[in-house]
Kinemage of the C-alpha trace (Angstrom):
@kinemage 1
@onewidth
@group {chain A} dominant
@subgroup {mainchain}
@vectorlist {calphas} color= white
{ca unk a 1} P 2.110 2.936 -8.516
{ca unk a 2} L 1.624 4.318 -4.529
{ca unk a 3} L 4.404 6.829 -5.935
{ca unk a 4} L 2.308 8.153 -8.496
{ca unk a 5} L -1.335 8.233 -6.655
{ca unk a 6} L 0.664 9.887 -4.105
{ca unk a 7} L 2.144 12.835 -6.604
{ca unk a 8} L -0.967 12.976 -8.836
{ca unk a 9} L -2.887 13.528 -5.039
{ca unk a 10} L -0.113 16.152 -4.098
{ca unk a 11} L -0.935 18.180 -7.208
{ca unk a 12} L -4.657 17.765 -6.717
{ca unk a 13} L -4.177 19.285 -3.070
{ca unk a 14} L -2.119 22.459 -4.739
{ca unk a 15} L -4.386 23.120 -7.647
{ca unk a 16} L -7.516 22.779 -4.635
{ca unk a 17} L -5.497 25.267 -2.665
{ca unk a 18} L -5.148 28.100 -5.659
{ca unk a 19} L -8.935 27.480 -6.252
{ca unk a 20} L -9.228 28.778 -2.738
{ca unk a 21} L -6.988 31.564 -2.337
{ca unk a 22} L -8.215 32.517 -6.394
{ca unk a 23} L -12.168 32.984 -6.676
{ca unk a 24} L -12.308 33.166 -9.900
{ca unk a 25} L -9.924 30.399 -10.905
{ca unk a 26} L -12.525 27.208 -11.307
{ca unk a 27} L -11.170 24.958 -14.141
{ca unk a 28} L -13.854 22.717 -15.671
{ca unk a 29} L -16.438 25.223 -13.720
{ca unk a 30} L -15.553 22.859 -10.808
{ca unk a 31} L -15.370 24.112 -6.951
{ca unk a 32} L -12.311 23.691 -4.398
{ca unk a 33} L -15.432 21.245 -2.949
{ca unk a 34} L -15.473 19.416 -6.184
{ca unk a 35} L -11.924 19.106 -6.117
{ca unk a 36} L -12.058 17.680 -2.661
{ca unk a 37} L -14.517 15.160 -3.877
{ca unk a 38} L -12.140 14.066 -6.367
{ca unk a 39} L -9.228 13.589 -3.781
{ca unk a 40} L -11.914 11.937 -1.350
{ca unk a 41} L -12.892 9.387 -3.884
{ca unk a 42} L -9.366 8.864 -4.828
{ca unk a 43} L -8.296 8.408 -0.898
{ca unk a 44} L -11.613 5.425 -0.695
{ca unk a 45} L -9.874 4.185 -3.925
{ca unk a 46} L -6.535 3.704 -2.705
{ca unk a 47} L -8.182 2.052 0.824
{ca unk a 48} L -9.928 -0.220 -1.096
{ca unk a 49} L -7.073 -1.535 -3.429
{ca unk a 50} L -4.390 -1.771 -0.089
{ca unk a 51} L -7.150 -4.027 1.249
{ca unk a 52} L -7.184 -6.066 -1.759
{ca unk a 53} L -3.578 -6.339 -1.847
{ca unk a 54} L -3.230 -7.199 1.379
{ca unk a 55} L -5.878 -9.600 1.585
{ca unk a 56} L -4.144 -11.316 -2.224
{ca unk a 57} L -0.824 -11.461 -0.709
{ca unk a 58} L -1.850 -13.073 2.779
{ca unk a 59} L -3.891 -15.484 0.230
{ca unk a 60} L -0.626 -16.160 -1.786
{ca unk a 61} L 1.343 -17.259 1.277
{ca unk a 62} L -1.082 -19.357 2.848
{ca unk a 63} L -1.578 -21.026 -0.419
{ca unk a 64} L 2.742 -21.525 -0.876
{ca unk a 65} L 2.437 -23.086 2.739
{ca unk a 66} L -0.581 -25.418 1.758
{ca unk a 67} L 1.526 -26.455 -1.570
{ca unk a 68} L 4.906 -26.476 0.063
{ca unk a 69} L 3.360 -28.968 2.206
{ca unk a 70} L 1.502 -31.313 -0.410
{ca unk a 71} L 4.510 -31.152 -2.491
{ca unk a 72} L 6.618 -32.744 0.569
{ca unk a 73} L 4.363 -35.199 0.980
{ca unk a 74} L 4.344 -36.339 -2.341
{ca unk a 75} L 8.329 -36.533 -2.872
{ca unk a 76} L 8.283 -38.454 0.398
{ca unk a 77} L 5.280 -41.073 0.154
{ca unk a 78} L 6.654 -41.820 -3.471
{ca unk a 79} L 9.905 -43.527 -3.256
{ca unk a 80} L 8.149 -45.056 0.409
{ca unk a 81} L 5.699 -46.541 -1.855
{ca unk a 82} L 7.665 -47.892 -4.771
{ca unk a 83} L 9.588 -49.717 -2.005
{ca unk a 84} L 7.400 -50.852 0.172
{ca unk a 85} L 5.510 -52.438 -3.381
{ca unk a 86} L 8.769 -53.459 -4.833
{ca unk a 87} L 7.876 -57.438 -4.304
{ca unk a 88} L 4.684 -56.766 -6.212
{ca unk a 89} L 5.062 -56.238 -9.746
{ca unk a 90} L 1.532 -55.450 -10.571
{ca unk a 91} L 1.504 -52.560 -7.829
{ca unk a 92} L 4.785 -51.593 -8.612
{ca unk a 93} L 4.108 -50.914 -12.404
{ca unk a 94} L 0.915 -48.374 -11.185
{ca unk a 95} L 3.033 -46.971 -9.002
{ca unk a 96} L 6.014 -46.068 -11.581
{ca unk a 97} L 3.062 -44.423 -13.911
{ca unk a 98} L 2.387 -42.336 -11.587
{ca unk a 99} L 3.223 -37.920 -12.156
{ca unk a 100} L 6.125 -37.230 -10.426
{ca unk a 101} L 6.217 -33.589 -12.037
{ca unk a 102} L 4.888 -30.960 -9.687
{ca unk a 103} L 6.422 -27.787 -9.562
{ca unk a 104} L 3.111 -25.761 -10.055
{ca unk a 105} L 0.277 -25.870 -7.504
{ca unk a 106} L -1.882 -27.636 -10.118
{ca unk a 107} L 0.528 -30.485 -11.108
{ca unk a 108} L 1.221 -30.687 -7.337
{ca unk a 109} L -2.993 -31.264 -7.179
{ca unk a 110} L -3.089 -34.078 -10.194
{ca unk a 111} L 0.159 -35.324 -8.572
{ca unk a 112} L -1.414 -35.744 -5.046
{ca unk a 113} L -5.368 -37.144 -6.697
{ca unk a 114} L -3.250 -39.534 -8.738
{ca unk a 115} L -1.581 -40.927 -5.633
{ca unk a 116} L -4.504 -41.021 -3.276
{ca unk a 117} L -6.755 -42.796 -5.705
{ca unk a 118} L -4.335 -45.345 -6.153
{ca unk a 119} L -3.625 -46.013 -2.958
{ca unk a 120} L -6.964 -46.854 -2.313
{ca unk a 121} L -7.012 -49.261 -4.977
{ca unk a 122} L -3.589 -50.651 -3.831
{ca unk a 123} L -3.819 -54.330 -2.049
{ca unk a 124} L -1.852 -54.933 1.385
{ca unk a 125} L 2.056 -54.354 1.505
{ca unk a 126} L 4.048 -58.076 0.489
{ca unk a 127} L 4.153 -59.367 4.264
{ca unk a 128} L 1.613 -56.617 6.020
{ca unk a 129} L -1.852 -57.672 6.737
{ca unk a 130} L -2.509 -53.801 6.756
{ca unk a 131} L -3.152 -51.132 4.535
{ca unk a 132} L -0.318 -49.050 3.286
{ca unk a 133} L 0.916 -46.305 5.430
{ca unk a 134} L 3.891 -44.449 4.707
{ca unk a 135} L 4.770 -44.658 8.081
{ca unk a 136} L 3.507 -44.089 11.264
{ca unk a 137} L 1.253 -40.881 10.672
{ca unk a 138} L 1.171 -41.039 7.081
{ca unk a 139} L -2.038 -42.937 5.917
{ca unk a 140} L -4.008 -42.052 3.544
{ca unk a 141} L -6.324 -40.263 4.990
{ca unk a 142} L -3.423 -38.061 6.789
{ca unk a 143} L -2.285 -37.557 2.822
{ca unk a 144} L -5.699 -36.458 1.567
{ca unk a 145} L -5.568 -33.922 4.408
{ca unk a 146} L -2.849 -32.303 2.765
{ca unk a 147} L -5.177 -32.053 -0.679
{ca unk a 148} L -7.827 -30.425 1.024
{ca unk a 149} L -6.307 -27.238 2.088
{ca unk a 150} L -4.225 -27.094 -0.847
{ca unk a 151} L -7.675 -27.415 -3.461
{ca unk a 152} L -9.403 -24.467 -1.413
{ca unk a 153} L -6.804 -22.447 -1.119
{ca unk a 154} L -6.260 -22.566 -5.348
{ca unk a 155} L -9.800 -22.035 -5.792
{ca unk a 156} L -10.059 -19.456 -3.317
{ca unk a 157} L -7.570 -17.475 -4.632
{ca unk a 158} L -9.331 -16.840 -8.093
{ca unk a 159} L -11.229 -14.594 -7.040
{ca unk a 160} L -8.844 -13.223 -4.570
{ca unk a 161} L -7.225 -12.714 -7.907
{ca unk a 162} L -10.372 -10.470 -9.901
{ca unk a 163} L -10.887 -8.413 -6.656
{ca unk a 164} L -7.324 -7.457 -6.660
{ca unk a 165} L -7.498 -6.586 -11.045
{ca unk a 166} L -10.500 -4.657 -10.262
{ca unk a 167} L -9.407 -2.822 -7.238
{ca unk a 168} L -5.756 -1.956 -9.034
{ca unk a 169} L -7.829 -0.919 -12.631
{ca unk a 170} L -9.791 1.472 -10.540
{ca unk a 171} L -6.853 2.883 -8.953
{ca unk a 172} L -5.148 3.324 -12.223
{ca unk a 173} L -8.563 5.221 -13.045
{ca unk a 174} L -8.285 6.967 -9.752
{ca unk a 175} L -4.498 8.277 -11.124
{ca unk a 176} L -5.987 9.207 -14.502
{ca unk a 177} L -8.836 11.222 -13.234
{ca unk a 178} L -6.865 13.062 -10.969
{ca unk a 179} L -4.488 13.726 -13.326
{ca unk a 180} L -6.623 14.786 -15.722
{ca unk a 181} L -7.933 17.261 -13.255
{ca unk a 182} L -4.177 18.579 -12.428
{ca unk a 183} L -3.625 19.082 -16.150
{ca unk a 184} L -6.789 21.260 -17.239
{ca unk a 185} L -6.471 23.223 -14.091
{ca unk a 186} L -2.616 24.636 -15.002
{ca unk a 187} L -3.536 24.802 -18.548
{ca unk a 188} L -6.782 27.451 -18.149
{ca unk a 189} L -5.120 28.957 -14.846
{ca unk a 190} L -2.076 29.501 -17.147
{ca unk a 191} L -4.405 30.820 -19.614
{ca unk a 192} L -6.341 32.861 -17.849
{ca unk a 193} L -3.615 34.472 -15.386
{ca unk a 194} L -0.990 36.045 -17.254
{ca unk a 195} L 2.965 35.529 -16.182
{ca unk a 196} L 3.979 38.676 -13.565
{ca unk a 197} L 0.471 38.433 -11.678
{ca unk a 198} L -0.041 37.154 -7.771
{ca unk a 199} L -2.772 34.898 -9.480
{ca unk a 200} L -0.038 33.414 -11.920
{ca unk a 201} L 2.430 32.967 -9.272
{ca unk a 202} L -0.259 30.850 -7.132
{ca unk a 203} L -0.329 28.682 -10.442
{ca unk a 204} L 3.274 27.945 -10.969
{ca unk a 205} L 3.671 26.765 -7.226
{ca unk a 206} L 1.965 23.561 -8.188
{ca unk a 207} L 4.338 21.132 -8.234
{ca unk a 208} L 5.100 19.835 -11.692
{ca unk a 209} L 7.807 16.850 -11.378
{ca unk a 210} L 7.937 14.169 -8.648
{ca unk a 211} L 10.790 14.695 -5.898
{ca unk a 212} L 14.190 13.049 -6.957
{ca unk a 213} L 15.470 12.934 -2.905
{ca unk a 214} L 14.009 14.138 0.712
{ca unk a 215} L 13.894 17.331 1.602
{ca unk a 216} L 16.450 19.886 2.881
{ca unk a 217} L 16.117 21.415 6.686
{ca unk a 218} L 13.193 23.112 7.034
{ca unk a 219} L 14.040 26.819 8.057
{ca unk a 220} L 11.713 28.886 10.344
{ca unk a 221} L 12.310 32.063 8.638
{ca unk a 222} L 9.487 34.041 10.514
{ca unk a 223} L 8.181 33.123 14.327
{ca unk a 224} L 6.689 36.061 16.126
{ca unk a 225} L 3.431 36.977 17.709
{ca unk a 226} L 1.638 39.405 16.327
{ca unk a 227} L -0.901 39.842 19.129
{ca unk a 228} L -2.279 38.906 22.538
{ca unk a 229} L -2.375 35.000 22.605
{ca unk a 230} L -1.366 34.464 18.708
{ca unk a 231} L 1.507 32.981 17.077
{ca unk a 232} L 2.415 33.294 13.340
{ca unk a 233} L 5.290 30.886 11.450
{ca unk a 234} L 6.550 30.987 7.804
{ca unk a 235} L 8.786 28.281 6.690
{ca unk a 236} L 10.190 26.808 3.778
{ca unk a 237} L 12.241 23.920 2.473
{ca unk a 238} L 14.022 23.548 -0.307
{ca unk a 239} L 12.442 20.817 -2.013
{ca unk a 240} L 9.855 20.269 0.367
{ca unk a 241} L 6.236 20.028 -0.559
{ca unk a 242} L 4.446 19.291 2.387
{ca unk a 243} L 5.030 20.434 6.301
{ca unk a 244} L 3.951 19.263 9.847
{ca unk a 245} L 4.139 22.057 12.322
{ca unk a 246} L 5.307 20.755 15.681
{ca unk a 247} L 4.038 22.767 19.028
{ca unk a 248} L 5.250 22.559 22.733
{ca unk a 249} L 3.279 25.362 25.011
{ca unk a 250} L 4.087 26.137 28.602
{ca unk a 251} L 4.413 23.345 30.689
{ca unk a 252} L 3.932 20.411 27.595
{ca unk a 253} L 6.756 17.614 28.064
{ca unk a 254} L 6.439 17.119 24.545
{ca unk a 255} L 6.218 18.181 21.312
{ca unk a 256} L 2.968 17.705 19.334
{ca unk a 257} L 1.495 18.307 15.685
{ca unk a 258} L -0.910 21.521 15.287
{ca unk a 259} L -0.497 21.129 11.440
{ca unk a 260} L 0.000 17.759 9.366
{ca unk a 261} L 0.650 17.210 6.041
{ca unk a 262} L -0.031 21.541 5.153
{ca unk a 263} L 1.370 22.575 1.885
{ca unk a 264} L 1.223 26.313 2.766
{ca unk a 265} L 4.509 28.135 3.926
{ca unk a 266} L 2.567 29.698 6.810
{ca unk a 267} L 1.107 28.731 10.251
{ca unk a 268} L -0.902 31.020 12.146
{ca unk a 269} L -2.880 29.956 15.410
{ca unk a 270} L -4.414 32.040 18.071
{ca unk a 271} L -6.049 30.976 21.812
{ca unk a 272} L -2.749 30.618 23.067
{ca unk a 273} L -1.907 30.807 26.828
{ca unk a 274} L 0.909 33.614 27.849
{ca unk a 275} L 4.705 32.037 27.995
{ca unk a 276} L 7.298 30.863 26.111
{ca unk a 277} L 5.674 28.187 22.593
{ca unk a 278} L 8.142 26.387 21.079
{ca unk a 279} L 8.098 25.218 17.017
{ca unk a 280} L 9.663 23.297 14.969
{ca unk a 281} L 8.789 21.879 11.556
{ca unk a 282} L 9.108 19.040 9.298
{ca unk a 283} L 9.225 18.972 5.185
{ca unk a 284} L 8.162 15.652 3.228
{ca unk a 285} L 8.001 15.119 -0.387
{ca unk a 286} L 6.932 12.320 -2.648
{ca unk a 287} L 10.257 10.489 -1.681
{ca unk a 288} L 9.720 10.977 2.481
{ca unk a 289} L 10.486 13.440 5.291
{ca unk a 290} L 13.575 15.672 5.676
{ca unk a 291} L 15.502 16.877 8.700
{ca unk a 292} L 13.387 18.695 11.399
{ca unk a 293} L 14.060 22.379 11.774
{ca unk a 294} L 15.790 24.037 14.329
{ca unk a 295} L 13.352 24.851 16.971
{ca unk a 296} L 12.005 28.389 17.070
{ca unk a 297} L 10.530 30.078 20.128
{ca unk a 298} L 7.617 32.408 20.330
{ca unk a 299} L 7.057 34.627 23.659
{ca unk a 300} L 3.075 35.174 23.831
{ca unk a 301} L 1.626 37.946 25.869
């Protein structure tokens, strides 16, 4: 599902950028800020169901440890019990009725209710003039505080449960809208710019299919600087849909990003201090990065 929000999202940032560079190009008589909106709401979306997830799946495991727990303690106290009662034939009989079943978290709870409430009802082991323990640590009140956990985390995770459906139905709704968006806005810009214009060409760029692989290299194909203090980069990579610009000036140790996540081909930056800036860049798609670039350098006056 991340694999399509992700796509549908890429697509939304291309058909934002052609409403940008075109003026007149506004499918559904929406803005490049409406579009944004859309993205922005999407992005909250998206937050909102990884917190749910997270939150269901950290539920889910504390609630196999509670149960992995309770089940133990039942297939252990059990035979103990039958045993320990095996002089009594009243006892004994209750104790062979009893569910021994429990593979689900709910036959694990009726399991572990159906022991504890007989075991308060049970008399004295044959030769003990104390109440039935398991063994050393294992009375019943040691059992029931096995239950406890194990009830609150099954209720608990009921609604755990809705938060997660509703978050993941309005991602899905997220997707839709988005797409829905993506698909108007190629079918009037397709319309409305004929094939062989600069307008039409914008258009087509959008991304249509999700990547199969990575990236190839990115290639600097252009890194010059076309005045005092300015730098200007155009790159490509076959396959690539998205680029982070990397930047190490005069005197930096290290390289750092001056553009994340751009979809346009082009970098251009002024402000710069006189020396030697070196570049590189790396291409992502849909299915991750690619290789890094070879690293271009740009002498600024």
């Amino acid at each position: 599902m991340f694999d399509t929000f992700d796509f549908e999202l890429l697509q939304l940032r291309y058909v934002k950028a052609a409403m940008v560079k075109i003026p007149s190009f506004r499918p559904d008589g929406k803005t490049p800020a409406d579009a944004q909106t859309i993205m922005d709401n999407a992005e909250a979306v998206r937050a909102t169901f990884v917190t749910a997830d997270t939150t269901r799946n950290l539920a889910k495991g504390e609630l196999a440890e509670a149960h992995d727990k309770a089940h133990l303690a039942c297939i252990q106290v059990y035979p103990i019990m039958k045993s320990r009662y095996r002089n009594d034939p009243g006892s004994l009989s209750a104790i062979n009725k009893l569910p021994v079943d429990d593979k689900t978290v709910p036959q694990t709870i009726t399991r572990m209710e159906a022991i504890t409430s007989l075991w308060g009802l049970l008399p004295n082991p044959p030769g003990s003039a104390t109440p039935f323990k398991a063994w050393d640590t294992m009375d019943q009140a040691a059992f029931d505080a096995l239950l406890l956990p194990l009830k609150t985390q099954a209720a608990g995770i009921v609604t755990i449960d809705d938060d997660y459906e509703l978050a993941q139905g309005n991602l899905h709704g997220a997707i839709n809208t988005m797409e829905d968006f993506v698909t108007a806005g190629l079918i009037q810009g397709r319309a409305q710019f004929p094939e062989g214009t600069a307008e039409r060409e914008v258009i087509d760029a959008i991304p249509m299919e999700p990547a199969q692989q990575p990236p190839d290299q990115a290639i600097i194909s252009a890194a010059t600087s076309p005045a005092a203090s300015a730098v200007h980069l155009a790159f490509e990579a076959p396959g690539g849909t998205q680029f982070d610009v990397l930047h190490k000036g005069p005197g930096d140790a290290d390289f750092s990003i001056v553009a994340d996540d751009t979809i346009e081909r082009v970098y251009d930056t002024t402000g710069l201090a006189a020396g030697s800036h070196d570049y590189k860049v790396i291409p992502s798609n849909s299915r991750g990065p690619g290789p890094e670039s070879a690293v271009s350098t740009v002498v600024v006056a």
